[in-house]
N, C-alpha and C positions, 0 to 999 in steps of 0.2 A: 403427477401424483396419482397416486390410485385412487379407491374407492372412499379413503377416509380425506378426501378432497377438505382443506380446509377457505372455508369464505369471508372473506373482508369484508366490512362497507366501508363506503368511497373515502370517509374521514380514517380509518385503519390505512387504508392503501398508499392516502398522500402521505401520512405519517413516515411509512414503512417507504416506499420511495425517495422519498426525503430524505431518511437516515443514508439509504443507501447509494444516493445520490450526494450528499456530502463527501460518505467514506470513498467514494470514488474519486471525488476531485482533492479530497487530501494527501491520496498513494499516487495519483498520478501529479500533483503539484512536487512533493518528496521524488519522486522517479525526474522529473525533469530535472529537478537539482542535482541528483546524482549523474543524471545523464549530459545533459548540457550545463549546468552554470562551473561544476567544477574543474570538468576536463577544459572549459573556458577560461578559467582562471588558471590554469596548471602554474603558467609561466611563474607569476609572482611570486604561489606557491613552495615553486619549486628551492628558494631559497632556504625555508626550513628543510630540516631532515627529518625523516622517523625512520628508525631502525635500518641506518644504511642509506635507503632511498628516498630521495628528492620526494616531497611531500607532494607537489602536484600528481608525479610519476606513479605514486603510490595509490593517493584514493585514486584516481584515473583506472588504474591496472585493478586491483587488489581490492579497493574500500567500495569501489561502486558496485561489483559482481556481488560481495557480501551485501551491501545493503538494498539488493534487489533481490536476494533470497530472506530477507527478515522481511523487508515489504511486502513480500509474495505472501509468507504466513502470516504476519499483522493482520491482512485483510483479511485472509481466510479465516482467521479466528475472529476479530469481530466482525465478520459478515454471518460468521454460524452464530454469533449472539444476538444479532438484529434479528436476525430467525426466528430461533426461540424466544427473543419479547413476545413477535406475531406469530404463531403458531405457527409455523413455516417449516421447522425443522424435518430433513429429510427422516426416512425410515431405514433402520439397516437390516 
């Protein structure tokens, strides 16, 4: 930060780590899902169809890459909101 440095006290700080210590273990619990339980399950899956392709085949290939690009932004949008609760937001 520059010179308009903004200062917490300790009850601000746990808060704000807190939040952001949540929103972490919720994108990376959804990332595991996407990453390991589906491509784990493909097999079963694979029974259904969507659009042609074998439903495991599909989120495995296709539905995990999309849903790790909207997780990417989720967090980034409410991580830039936890900010601005705490005066945190950058400068542009």
């Amino acid at each position: 930060m520059s010179g308009n440095e903004v200062k917490l006290n300790p009850e601000q700080m746990d808060r704000y780590w807190g939040k952001t210590r949540n929103l972490t273990f919720v994108i990376l619990f959804l990332w595991f899902i996407f990453a390991i339980l589906i491509p784990w399950f493909a097999g079963p899956l694979n029974s259904v169809s969507f659009m042609g392709f074998p439903l495991g085949f599909y989120m495995t290939v296709q539905g995990s890459l999309i849903a790790f690009v909207v997780l990417i932004f989720v967090q980034n949008w409410r991580q830039d909101r936890i900010d601005d609760e705490f005066g945190l937001q950058e400068e542009e």
